[in-house]
C-alpha positions as CSV (number, residue, x, y, z in Angstrom):
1,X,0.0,0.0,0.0
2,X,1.3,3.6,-1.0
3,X,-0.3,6.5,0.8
4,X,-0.2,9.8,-1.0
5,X,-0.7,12.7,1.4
6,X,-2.5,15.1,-0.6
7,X,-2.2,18.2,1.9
8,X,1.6,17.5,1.2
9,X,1.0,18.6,-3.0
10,X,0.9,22.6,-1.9
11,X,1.7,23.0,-5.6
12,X,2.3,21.2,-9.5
13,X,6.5,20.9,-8.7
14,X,5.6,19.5,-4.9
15,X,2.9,17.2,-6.2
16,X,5.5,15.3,-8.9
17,X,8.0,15.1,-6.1
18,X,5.7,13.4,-3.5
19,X,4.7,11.2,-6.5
20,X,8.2,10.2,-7.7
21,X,9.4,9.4,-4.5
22,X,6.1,7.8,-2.6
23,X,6.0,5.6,-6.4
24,X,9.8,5.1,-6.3
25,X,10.1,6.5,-10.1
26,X,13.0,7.0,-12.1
27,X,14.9,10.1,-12.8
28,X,14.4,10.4,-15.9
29,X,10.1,10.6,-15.0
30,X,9.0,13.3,-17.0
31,X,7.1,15.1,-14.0
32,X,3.6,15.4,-16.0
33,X,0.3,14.0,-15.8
34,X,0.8,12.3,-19.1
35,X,3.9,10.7,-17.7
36,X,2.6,9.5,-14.8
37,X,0.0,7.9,-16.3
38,X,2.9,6.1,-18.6
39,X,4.4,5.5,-15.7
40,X,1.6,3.8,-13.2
41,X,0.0,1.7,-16.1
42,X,3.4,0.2,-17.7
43,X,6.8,0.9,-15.7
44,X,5.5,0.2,-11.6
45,X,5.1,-2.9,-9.5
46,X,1.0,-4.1,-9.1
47,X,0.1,-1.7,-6.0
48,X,-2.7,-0.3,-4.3
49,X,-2.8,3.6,-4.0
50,X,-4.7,5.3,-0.8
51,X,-4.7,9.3,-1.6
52,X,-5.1,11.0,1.6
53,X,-6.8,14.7,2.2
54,X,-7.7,14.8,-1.6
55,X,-10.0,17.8,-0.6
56,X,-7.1,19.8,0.3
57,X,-4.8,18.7,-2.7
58,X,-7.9,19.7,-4.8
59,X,-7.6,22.9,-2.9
60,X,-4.3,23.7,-3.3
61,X,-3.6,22.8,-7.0
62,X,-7.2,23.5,-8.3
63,X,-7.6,22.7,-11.9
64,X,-4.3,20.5,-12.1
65,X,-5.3,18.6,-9.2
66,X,-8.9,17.6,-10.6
67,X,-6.9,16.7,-13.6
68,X,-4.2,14.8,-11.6
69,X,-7.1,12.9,-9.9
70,X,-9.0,11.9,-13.2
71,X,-5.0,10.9,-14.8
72,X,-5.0,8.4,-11.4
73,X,-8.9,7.2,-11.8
74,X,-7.9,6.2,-15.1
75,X,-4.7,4.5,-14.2
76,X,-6.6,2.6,-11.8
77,X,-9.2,1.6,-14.4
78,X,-6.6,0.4,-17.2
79,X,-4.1,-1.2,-15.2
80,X,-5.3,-4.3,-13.5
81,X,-2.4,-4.3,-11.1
82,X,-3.2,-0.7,-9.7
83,X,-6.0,0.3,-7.3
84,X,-6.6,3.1,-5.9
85,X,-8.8,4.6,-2.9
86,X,-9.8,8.4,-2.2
87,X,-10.0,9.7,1.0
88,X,-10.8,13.1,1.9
């Protein structure tokens, strides 16, 4: 289980550095949302993902972070090996 702390993305540069290290992802991650979806459906380890205080990451990135939730949603929903739970 990976926890995401969502009150911990205070902006778009925080949020790709709590994701590359909580996911353990290369350097060479391309720190984007179309990356990370490369990244969670092909290049990591089966894992369940448990995002905590999504309403303040929502808060705190607006737009980007609705879009960084919908790039996760669909992770979860093409990659058999990937779960993820919301919790706000």
């Amino acid at each position: 289980m990976i926890f995401l702390d969502g009150s911990l993305m205070t902006d778009i540069a925080a949020a790709h550095d709590r994701l590359a290290c909580q996911l353990g992802l290369p350097a060479w991650y391309g720190r984007n949302l179309d990356a990370l979806y490369d990244m969670l459906t092909g290049h990591i380890a089966p894992c369940h993902l448990v995002l905590i205080h999504e309403d303040r990451m929502l808060e705190q990135l607006g737009d980007y972070g609705q879009r960084l939730m919908d790039t996760l949603r669909d992770a979860a929903e093409e990659s058999p090996g990937i779960t993820l739970t919301e919790m706000a």
